[in-house]
N, C-alpha and C positions, 0 to 999 in steps of 0.2 A: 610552851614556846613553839612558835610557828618553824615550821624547816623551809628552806629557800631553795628554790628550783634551777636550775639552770637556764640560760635564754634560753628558748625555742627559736632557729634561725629558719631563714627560707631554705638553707643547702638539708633541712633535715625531712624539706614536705618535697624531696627530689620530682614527686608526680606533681605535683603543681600548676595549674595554668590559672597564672594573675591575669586580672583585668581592671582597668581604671573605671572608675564613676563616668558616668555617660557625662554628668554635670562637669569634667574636669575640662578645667577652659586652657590647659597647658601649660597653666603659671606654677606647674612643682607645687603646688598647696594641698596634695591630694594623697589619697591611701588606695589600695592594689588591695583587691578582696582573690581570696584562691576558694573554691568549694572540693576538699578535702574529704570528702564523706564516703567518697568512692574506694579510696584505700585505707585499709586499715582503721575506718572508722573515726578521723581523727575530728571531723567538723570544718568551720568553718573558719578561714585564718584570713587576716591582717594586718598590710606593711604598711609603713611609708616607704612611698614611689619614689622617694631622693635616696633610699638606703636598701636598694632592693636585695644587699647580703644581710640586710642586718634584723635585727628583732622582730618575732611575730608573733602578733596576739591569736588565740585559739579560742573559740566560742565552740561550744556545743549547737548544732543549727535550731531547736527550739531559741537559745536563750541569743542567738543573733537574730532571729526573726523577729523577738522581742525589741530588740534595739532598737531594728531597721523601723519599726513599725512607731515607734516612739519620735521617729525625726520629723522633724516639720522641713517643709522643703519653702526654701526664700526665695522670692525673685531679688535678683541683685541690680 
């Protein structure tokens, strides 16, 4: 049986400095990356920028470089 974790919030990465996607055209559609690595180790984390108290996802920075490297970028 899997155990459940508790959210991880933004109030918990106090060091934190988010920044939006360069791509974000201001329409709230967008996620706030923080690089976390510096304290404690913790990696690389991500919000949604409409809930900047609320839930954030944590990647280890190999397996977010993975990701980033995975996206295809669209002209809109």
């Amino acid at each position: 049986m899997s155990q459940v974790r508790p959210a991880l919030r933004a109030a918990d990465l106090p060091g934190a400095s988010w920044r939006k996607a360069s791509f974000s055209a201001g329409e709230g559609n967008c996620v706030e990356v923080a690089d976390c690595t510096e304290f404690a180790s913790r990696g690389i984390a991500i919000r949604d920028s409409k809930d900047s108290e609320g839930p954030v996802l944590l990647f280890q920075r190999a397996t977010f470089s993975a990701f980033v490297s995975g996206i295809d970028v669209v002209d809109q």
